[in-house]
C-alpha positions in Angstrom: 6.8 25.2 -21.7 5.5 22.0 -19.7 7.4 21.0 -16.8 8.3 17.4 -16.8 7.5 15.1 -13.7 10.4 13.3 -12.4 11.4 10.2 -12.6 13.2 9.7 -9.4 11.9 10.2 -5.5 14.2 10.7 -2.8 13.9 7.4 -0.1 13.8 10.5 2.9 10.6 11.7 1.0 9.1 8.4 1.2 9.8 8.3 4.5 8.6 11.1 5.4 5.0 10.2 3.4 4.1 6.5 4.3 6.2 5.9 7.3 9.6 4.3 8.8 9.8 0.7 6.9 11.2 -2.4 8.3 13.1 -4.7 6.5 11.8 -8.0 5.1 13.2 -11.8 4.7 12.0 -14.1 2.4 11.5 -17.3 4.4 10.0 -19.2 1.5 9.3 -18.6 -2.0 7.1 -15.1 -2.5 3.5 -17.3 -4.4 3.4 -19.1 -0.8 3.9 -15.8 1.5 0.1 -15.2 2.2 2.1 -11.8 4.5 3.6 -10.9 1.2 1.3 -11.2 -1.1 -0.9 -8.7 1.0 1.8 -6.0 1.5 2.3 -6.4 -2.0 -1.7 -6.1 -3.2 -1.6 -2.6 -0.7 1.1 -1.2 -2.3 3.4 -1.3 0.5 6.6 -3.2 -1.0 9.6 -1.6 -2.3 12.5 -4.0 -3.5 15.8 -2.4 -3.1 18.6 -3.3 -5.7 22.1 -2.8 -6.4 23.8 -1.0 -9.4 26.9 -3.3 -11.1 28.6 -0.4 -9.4 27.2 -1.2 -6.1 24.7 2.2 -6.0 21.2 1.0 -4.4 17.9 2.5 -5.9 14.3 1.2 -4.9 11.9 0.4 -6.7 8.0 0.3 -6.1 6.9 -3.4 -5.8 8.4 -6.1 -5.5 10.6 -8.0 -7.8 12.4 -11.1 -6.8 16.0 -10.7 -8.4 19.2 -12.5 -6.7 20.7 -9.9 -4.0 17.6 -7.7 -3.4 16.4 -6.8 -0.2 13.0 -5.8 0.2 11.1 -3.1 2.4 8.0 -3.0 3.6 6.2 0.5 4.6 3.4 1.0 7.1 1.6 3.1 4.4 1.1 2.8 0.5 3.7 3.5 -2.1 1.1 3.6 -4.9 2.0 7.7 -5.7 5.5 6.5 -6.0 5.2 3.8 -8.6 7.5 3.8 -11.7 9.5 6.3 -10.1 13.3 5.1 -9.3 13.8 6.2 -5.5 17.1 7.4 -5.1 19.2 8.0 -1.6 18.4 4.9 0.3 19.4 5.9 3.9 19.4 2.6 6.3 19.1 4.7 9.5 15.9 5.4 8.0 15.0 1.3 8.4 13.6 0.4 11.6 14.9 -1.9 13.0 13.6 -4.5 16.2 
């Protein structure tokens, strides 16, 4: 019997693999954020978004969508794409 990969990462395992991330603003629209676009090409984004029931899940990447908030880690999240990360902990956010 083949065992099947999952589909879901906890956000404490990310963490624990590419670093503490820090939070991220858009300031202007996402074509014409050179800072971005460069965290985006390393693999280094994650966009957090909200359930209709209000549960937050993160996913690799970024995708702009009203009411997201976006992360950005010090190391890639390539091994994590298409993978639903799951347990967002905010104490795990640095913050300034």
């Amino acid at each position: 019997m083949k065992l099947l990969k999952t589909k879901t990462k906890r956000f404490a395992d990310l963490v624990a693999i590419a670093g503490k991330p820090e939070p991220y603003t858009l300031w202007q629209k996402p074509a014409q954020d050179r800072h971005l676009q460069s965290e985006i090409k390393d693999h280094r984004v994650m966009t957090i978004l909200k359930t209709e029931t209000g549960i937050e899940f993160g996913i690799v990447g970024f995708k702009e969508q009203k009411g997201a908030s976006y992360l950005i880690f010090p190391k890639s999240l390539k091994r994590f794409e298409n993978k639903r990360i799951v347990g967002i902990n905010w104490d795990l956010v640095k913050t300034k």
